[in-house]
C-alpha positions in Angstrom: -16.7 -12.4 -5.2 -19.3 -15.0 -6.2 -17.0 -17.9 -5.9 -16.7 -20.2 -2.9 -14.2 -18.4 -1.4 -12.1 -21.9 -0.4 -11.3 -22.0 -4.1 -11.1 -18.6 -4.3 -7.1 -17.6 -5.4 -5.4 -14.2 -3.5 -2.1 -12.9 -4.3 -0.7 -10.2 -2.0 2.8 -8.2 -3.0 5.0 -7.9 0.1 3.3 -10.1 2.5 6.1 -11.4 4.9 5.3 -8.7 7.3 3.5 -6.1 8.2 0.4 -5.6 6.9 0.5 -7.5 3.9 1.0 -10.6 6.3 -2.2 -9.3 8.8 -4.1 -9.6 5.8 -2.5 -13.1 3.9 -3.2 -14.8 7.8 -6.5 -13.7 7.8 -8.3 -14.6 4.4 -6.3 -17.8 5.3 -7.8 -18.4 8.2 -11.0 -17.9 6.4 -10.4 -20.6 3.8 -8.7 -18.5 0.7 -5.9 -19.9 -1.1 -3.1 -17.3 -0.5 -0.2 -16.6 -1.8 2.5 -13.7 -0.5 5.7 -12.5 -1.9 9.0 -11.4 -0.4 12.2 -10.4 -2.6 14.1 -13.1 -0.7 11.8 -15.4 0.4 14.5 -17.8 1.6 15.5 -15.4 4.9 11.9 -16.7 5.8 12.4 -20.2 5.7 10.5 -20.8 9.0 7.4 -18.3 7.8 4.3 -20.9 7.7 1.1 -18.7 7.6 0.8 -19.1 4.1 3.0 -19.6 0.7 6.0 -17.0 -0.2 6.9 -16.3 -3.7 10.1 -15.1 -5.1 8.7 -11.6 -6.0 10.1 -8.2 -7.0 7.9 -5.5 -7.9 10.6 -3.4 -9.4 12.0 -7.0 -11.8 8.8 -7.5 -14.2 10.3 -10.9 -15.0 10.1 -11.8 -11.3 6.3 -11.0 -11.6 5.8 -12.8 -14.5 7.3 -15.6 -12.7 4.9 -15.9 -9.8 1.9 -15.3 -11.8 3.1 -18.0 -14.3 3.3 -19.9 -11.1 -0.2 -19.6 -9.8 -2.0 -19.7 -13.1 0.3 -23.2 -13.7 -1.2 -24.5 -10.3 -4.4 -23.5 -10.2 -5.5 -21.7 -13.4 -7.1 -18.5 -12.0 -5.8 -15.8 -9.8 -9.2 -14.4 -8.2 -7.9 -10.9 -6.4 -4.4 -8.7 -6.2 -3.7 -7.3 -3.5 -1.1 -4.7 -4.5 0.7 -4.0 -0.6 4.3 -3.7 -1.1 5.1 -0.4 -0.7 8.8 1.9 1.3 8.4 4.4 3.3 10.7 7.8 2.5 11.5 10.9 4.5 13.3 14.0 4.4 13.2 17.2 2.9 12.3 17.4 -0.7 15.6 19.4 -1.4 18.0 17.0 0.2 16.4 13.6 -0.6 18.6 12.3 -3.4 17.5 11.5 -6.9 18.2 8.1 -7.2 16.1 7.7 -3.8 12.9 9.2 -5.1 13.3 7.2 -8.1 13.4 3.7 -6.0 10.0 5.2 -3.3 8.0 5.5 -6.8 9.4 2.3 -8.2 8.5 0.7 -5.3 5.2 2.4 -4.0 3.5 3.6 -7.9 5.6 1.8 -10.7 5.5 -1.9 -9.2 1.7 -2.1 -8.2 1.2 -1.0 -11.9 3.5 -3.9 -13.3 1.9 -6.2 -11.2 -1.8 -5.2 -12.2 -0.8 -5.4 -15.7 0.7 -9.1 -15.3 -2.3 -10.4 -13.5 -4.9 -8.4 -16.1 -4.8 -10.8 -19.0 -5.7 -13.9 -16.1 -8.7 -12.1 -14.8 -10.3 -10.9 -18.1 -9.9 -14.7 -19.5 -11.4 -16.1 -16.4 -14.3 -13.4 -16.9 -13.5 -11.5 -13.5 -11.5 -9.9 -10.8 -10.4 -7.8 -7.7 -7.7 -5.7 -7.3 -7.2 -4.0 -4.2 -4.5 -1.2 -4.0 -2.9 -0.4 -0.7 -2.3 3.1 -0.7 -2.6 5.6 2.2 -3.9 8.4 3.9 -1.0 10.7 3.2 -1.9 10.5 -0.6 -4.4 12.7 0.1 -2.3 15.3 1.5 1.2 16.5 0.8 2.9 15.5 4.5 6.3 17.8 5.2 9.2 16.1 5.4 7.3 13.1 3.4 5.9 14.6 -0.2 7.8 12.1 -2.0 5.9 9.2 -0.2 2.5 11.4 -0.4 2.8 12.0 -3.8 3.7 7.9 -4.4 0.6 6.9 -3.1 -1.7 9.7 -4.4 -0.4 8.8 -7.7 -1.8 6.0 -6.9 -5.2 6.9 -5.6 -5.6 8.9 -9.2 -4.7 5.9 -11.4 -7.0 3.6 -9.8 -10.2 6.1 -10.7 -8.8 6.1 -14.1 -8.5 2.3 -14.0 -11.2 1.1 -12.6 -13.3 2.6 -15.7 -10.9 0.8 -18.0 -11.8 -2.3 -16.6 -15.5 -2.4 -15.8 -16.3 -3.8 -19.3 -14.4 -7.3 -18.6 -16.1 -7.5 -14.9 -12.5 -6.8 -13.4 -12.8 -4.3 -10.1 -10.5 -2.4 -8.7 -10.5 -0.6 -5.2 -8.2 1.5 -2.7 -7.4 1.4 0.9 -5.9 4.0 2.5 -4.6 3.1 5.9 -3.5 5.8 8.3 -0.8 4.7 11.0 0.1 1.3 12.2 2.1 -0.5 14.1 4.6 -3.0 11.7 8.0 -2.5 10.8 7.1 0.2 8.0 9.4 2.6 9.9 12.9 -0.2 10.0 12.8 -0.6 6.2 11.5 3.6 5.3 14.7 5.4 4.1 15.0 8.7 5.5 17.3 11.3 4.6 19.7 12.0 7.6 19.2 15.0 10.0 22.6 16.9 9.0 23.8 19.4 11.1 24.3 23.0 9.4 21.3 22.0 7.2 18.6 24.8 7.1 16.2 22.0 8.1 18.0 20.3 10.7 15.5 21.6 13.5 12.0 21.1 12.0 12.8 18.1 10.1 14.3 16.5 13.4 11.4 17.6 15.8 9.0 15.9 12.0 10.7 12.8 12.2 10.6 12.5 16.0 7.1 12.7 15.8 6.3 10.3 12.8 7.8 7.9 14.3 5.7 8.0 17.8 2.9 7.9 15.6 3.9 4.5 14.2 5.1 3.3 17.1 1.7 4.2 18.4 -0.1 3.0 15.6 -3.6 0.9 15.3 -3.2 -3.3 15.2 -2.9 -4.0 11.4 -5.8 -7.0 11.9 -7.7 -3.7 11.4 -6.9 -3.1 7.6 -7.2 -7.2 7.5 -11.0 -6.9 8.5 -11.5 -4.0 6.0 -9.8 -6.0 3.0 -12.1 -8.9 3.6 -15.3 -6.5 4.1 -14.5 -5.0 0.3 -14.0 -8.8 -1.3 -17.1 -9.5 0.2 -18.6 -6.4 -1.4 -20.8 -7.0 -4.7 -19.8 -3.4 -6.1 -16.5 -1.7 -4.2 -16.1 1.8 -3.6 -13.6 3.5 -5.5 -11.8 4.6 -2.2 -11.8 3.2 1.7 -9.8 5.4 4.6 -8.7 2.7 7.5 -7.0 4.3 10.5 -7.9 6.6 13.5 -10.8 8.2 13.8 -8.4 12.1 13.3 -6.6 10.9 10.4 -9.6 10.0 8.5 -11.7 13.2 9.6 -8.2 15.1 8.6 -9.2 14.4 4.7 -12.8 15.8 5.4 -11.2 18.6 7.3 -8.9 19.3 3.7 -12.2 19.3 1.6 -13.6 22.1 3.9 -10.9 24.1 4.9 -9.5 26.9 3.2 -5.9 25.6 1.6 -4.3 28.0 3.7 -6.0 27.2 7.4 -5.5 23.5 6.9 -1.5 24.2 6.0 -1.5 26.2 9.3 -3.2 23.0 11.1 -0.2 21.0 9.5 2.5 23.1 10.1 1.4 22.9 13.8 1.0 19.5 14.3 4.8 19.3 12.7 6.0 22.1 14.9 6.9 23.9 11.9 7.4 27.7 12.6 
C-alpha cells in the first residue's frame, strides 16, 4: 500500500479473538486505523485493542452495515482481512447436513459476501487489499476434518480466480494459510461426537485426541500477525503464503512430490489410522 499507513483503513472479520485479534493489535500498534467485528460485540464491552463492529458473515445486511459504517466515517476502506472462520470435525458420514452447511457459510460463503460488500469501495477509491485467511489443511483433505479442508481450499481456488478479476481496478487479493496455533479455535470448532458402537469410534477418537495437542501446542498467533503486515507492505502479493511450522508447511511440498498413494499412507500414520 502506497498510503501513509496512519490513514490507512483495515477491516478484519472475527477479530475479538484469536488470530483475527493478533493481527487487529498489531497493525494498531503500527498506526492503522482498525476495525474488528464480533457477532455480539456487546459480550466484549471491556475489549479496547481496537473498534468492534456488529458483524455477521452469514447476515449480508449485517455487512452492509459495517461497511456503510466505515465508508460513513472515513470514506475509504484500504484492506479486508477476511478471518472469521469455525472449525468442524468428525467423520464425513456422521457429520450432519445442516452442520456442513453452517462450516461453509461460515469459512467459504461469508468471506465471499464480505469481499463483494467492500468491492464497489475499493474500485471507487482506485485500490485495494484483500487478504483471505485460509489454511494449510486446504491443501489437503485431513480425516476426520474434509468438511473444514474442503472450506478453506474452496477458498484457496476462488481467490486465484479472483484475483485476475480484479487486477484491472488495482484491487489485490492474497491468501494465508496458517498451520496450527494456539487460540480458542478448538472451544468454538463443532465436532461430531465420538459415539460408541460407531464404526469410527476408535480412529476418529485416537484423530481428535491428537488434533487437539496439536492446537494446544500450536505457534504464538503474533506469528501470522508479522506475516499479514509483511504482505500489506508488499508492492505485488503472492497469490498464496503458508504460516506455521516448519513440517506443516514442507507437508504441502511433500503432496506435490509424493505419489497420491505414499503421502495417504504418511497421513493415515500420523492419524493412527489402520
Amino acid at each position: 500500500m502506497n498510503r501513509d499507513q496512519k490513514s490507512t483503513v483495515v477491516l478484519i472479520t472475527g477479530g475479538s479473538s484469536g488470530i483475527g485479534k493478533s493481527i487487529g493489535t498489531f497493525l494498531k500498534d503500527k498506526g492503522y486505523i482498525v476495525y474488528g467485528t464480533s457477532r455480539n460485540p456487546e459480550k466484549f464491552k471491556s475489549f479496547e485493542s481496537f473498534a468492534l463492529l456488529q458483524l455477521d458473515v452469514a447476515d449480508v445486511d449485517s455487512i452492509e452495515t459495517a461497511v456503510r459504517h466505515i465508508e460513513q466515517k472515513h470514506g475509504r476502506l484500504d484492506i479486508l482481512i477476511n478471518n472469521a472462520g469455525a472449525g468442524i470435525m468428525g467423520a464425513i458420514e456422521e457429520v450432519p447436513h445442516v452442520e456442513i452447511l453452517k462450516n461453509f457459510t461460515t469459512n467459504y460463503f461469508g468471506p465471499i459476501h464480505v469481499t463483494k460488500a467492500v468491492l464497489p469501495l475499493m474500485r471507487k477509491q482506485g485500490h485495494g487489499l484483500i487478504i483471505n485467511i485460509t489454511s494449510i489443511a486446504g491443501y489437503m483433505g485431513l480425516p476426520y476434518r474434509g468438511i473444514y479442508s474442503a472450506s478453506k481450499a474452496a477458498l484457496e481456488m476462488t481467490t486465484e480466480a479472483w484475483r485476475m478479476e480484479l487486477k484491472g481496478f488495482n484491487i489485490k487479493m492474497a491468501n494465508v494459510a496458517p498451520g496450527d496455533f494456539a487460540t480458542n479455535i478448538a472451544a468454538g470448532r463443532y465436532h461430531a461426537p465420538v459415539r460408541e458402537g460407531s464404526p469410527y469410534a476408535k480412529s476418529y477418537g485416537n484423530a481428535l485426541e491428537l488434533i487437539n495437542e496439536h492446537v494446544d501446542e500450536g505457534s504464538d498467533p503474533q506469528e501470522m500477525a508479522k506475516a499479514v503486515y509483511r504482505i500489506i507492505k508488499t508492492k505485488n502479493p503472492k497469490i498464496h503464503y503458508k504460516v506455521g511450522a516448519f513440517m506443516q508447511k514442507f507437508s504441502i511440498v511433500l503432496k506435490r512430490i509424493l505419489p497420491d498413494k505414499t503421502y495417504e499412507k504418511l497421513l493415515m500414520n500420523h492419524y493412527k489410522i489402520k
